[in-house]
Every structure is written in C-alpha cells, then in structure tokens.
MDTraj code that builds the backbone (N, CA, C; nanometers):
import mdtraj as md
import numpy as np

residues = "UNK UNK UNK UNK UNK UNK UNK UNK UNK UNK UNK UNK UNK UNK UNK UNK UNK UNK UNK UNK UNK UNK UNK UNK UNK UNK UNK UNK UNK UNK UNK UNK UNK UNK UNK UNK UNK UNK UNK UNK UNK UNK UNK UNK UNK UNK UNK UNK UNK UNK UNK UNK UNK UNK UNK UNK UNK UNK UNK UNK UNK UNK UNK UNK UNK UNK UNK UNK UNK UNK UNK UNK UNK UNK UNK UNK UNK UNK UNK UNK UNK UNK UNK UNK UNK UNK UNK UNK UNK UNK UNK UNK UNK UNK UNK".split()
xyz = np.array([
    [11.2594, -12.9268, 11.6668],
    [11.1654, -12.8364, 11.6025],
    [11.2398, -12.7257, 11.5273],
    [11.3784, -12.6804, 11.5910],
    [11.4291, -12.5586, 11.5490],
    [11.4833, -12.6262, 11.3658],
    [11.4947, -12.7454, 11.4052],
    [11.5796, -12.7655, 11.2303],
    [11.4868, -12.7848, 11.1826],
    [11.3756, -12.8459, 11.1580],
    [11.2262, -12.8141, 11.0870],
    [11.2098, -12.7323, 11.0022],
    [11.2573, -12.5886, 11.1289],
    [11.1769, -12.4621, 11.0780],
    [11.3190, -12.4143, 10.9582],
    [11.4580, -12.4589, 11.0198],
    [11.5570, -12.4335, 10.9432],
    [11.5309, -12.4836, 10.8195],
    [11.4918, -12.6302, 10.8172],
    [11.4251, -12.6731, 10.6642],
    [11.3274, -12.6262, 10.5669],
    [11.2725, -12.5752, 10.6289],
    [11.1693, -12.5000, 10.5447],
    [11.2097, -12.3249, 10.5130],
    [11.2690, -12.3207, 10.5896],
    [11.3233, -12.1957, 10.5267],
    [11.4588, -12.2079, 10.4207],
    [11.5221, -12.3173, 10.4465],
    [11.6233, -12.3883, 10.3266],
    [11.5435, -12.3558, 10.2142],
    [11.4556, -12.4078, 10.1791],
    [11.4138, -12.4947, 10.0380],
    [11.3234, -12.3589, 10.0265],
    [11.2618, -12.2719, 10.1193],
    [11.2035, -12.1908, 10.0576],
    [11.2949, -12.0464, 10.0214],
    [11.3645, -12.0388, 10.0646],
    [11.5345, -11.9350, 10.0256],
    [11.5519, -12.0038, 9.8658],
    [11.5661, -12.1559, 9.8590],
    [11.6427, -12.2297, 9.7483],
    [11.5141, -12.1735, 9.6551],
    [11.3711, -12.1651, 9.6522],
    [11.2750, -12.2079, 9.5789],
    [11.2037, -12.0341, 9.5467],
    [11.3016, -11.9696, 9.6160],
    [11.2902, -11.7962, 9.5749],
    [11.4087, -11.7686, 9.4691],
    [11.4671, -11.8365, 9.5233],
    [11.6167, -11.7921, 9.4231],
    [11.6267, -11.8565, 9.2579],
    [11.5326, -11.9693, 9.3172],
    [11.5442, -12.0835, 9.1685],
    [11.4486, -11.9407, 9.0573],
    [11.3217, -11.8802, 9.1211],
    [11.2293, -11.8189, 9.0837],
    [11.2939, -11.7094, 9.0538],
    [11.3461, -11.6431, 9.0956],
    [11.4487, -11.5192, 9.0835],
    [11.5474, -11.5343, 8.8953],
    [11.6274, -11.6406, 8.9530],
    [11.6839, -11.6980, 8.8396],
    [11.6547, -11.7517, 8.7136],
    [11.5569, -11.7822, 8.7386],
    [11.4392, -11.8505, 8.6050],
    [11.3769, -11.7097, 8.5544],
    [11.3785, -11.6193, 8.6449],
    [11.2439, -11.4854, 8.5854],
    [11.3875, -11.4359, 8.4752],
    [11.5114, -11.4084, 8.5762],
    [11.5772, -11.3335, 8.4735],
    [11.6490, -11.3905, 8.3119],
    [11.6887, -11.5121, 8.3905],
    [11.6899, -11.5924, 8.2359],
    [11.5980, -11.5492, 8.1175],
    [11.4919, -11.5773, 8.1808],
    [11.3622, -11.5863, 8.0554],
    [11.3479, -11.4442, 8.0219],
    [11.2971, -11.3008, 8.1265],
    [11.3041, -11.2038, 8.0615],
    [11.3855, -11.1126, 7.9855],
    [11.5425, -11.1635, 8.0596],
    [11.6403, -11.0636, 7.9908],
    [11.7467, -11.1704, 7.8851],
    [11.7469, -11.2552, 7.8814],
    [11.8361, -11.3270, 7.7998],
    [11.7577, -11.3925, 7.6513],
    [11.6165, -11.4553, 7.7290],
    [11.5528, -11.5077, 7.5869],
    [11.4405, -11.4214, 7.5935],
    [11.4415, -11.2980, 7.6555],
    [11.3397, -11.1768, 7.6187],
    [11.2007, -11.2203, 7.5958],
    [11.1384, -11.3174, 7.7115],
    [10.9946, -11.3301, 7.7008],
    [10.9493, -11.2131, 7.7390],
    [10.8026, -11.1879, 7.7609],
    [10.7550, -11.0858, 7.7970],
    [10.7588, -11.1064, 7.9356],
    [10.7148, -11.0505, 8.1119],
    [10.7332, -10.9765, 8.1944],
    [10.6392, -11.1207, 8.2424],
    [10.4794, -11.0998, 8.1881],
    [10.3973, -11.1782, 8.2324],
    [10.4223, -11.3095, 8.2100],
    [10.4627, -11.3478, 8.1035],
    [10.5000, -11.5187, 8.0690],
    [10.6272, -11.5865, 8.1283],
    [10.7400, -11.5137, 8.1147],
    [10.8674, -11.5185, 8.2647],
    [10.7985, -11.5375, 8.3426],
    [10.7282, -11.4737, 8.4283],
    [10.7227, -11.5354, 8.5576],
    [10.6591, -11.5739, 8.5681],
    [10.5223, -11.5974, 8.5077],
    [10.4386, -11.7756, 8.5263],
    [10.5529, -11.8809, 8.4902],
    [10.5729, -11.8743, 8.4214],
    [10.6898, -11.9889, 8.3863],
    [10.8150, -11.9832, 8.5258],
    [10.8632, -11.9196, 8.5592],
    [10.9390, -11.9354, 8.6703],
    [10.8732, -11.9204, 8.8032],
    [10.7307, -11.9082, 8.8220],
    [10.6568, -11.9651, 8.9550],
    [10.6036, -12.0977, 8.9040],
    [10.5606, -12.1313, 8.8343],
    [10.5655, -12.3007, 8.7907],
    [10.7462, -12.3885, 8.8125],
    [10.7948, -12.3551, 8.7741],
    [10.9537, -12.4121, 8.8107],
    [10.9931, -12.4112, 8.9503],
    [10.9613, -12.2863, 9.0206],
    [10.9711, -12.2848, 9.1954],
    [10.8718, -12.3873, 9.2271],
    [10.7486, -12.3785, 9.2002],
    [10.6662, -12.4334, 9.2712],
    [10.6767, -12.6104, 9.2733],
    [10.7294, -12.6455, 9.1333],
    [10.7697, -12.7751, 9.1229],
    [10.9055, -12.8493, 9.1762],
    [10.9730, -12.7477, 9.1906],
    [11.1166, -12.7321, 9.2895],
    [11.0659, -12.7318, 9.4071],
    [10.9876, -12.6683, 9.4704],
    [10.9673, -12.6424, 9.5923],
    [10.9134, -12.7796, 9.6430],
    [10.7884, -12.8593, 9.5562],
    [10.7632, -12.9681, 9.5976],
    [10.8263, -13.0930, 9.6362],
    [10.8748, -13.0844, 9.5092],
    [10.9629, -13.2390, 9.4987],
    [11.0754, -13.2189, 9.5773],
    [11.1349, -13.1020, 9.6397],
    [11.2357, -13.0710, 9.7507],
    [11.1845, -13.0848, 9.8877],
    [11.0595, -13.0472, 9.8926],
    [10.9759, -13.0588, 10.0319],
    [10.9981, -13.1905, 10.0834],
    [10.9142, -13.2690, 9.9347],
    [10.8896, -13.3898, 9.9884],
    [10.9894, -13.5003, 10.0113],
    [11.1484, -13.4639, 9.9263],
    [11.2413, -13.5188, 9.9625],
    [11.2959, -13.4841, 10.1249],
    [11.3156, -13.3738, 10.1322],
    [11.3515, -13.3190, 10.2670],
    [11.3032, -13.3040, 10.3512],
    [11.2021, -13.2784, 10.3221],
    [11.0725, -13.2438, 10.5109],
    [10.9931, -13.3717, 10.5273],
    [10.9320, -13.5098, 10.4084],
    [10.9036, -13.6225, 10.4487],
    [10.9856, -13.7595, 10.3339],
    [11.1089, -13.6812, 10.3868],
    [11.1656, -13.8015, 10.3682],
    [11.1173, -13.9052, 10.2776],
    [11.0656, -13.8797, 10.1598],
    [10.9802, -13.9586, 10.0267],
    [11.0820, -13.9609, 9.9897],
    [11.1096, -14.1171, 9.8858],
    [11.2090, -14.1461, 9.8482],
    [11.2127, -14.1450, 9.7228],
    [11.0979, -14.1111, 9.6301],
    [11.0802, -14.0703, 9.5007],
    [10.9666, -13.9850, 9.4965],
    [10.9291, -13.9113, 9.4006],
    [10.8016, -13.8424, 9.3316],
    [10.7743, -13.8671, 9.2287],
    [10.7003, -13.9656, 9.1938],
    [10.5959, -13.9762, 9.0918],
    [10.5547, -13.8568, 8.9734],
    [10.5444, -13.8916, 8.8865],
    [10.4872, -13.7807, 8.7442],
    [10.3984, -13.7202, 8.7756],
    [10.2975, -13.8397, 8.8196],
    [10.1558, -13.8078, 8.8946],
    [10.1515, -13.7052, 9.0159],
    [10.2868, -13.6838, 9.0794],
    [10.2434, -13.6280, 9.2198],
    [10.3372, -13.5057, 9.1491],
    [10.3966, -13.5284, 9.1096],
    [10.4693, -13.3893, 9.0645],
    [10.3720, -13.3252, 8.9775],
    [10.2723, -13.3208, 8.9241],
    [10.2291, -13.2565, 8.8382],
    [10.0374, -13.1980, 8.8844],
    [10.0897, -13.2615, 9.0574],
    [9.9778, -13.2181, 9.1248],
    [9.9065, -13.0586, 9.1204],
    [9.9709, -12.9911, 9.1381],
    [9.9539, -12.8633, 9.1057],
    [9.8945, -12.8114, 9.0272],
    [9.9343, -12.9093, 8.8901],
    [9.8855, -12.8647, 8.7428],
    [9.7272, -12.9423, 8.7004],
    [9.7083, -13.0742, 8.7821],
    [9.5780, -13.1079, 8.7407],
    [9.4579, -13.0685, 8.8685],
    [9.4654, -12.9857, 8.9102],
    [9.3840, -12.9259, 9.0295],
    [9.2515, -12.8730, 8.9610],
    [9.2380, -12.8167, 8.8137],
    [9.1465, -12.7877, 8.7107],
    [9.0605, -12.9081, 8.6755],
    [9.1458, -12.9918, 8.6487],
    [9.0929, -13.1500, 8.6244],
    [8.9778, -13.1929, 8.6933],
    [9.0137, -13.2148, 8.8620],
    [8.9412, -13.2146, 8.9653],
    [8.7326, -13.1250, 8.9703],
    [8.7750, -13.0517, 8.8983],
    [8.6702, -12.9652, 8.9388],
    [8.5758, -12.8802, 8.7748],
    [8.6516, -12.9891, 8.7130],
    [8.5541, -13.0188, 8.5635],
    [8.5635, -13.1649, 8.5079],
    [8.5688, -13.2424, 8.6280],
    [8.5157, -13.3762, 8.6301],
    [8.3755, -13.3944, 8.5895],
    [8.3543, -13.5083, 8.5437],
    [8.1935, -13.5096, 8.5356],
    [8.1426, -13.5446, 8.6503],
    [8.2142, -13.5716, 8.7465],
    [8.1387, -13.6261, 8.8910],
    [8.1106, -13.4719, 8.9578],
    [8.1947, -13.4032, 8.9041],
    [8.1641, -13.3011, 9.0344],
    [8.0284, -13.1908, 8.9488],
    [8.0080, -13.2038, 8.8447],
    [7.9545, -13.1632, 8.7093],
    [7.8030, -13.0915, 8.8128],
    [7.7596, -13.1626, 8.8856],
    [7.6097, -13.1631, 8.9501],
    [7.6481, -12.9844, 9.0693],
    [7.7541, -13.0253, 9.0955],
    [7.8291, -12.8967, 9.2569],
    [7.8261, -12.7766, 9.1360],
    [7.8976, -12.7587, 9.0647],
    [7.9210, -12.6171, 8.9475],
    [7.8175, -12.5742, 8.9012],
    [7.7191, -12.6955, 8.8802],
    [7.5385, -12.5886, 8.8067],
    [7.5114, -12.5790, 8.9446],
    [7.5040, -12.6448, 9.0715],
    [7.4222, -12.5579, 9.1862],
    [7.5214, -12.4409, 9.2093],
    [7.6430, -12.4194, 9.2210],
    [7.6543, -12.2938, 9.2479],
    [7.7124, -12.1609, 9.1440],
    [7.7080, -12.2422, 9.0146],
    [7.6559, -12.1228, 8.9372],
    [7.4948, -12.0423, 8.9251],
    [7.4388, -12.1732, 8.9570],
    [7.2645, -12.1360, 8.9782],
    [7.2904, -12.0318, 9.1211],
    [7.3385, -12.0278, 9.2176],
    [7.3233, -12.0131, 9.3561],
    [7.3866, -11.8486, 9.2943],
    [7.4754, -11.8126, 9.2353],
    [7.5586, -11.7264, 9.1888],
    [7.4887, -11.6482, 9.1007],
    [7.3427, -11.6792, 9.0412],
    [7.2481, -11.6093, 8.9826],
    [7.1836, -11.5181, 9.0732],
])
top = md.Topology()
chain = top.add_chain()
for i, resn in enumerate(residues, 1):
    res = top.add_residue(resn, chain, resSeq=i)
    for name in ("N", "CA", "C"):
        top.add_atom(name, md.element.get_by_symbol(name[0]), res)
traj = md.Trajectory(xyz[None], top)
C-alpha cells in the first residue's frame, strides 16, 4: 500500500512540475498572457498526469487518442442529442 501512495505522489510531484514548467515557458519566454499560460499548462499536466497514471498505477500498456483526450470531450457528453430531453428539464426546473 505504502508504494501506491509513493506512486501517486511520483506522478503528481512530476505533473506539478510539468505545470510549473509549461506556465513559465509560455508566460515569460513566448509572453502569453497569465490566463492562457496556464490553461494551456493545466491541460498539458492534466494529460501528463493521465497517460502517466494509467501507465503506472494500472499498468495499461497503451492510451488510445480516444482515452487521452477524455477530458476534453466531457462537453460532448452532455450536448448530445440523447441527453438533449435532461438540459430542457433542468433548465425548465432552474426557472
């Protein structure tokens, strides 16, 4: 259990630092603005963080486009036309 917890604190040390490193790149070298750096370098951790998880904590032996980019189609999900019927009841409910 103790190396578990050592693992997850690995990759999440690695997946602060990647974020750290990506903010300063982008704000002080190619001088984005403050707000766009670091969406852009919490998107890079967060995709680091995954595809490291899932190599290291379950042992997956690849990641998919599809699963790597899980994060990013979570919007998708929930302006489906299936779910289309749930959003007017609780925008109605939200009236």
């Amino acid at each position: 259990m103790l190396k578990l917890f050592i693992r997850y604190v690995y990759v999440g040390v690695l997946s602060d630092a990647i974020n750290l490193v990506c903010f300063c790149a982008l704000f002080i070298l190619i001088i984005f603005s403050q707000e766009i750096s670091n969406v852009i370098a919490f998107f890079v951790a967060v995709m680091f963080s995954f595809c490291f998880n899932a190599i290291l904590m379950f042992k997956a032996k690849e990641t998919s486009g599809r699963e790597a980019s899980l994060p990013l189609n979570v919007k998708k999900t929930y302006t489906h036309p299936a779910y289309e019927h749930q959003c007017q009841s609780w925008l109605q409910a939200l009236k």
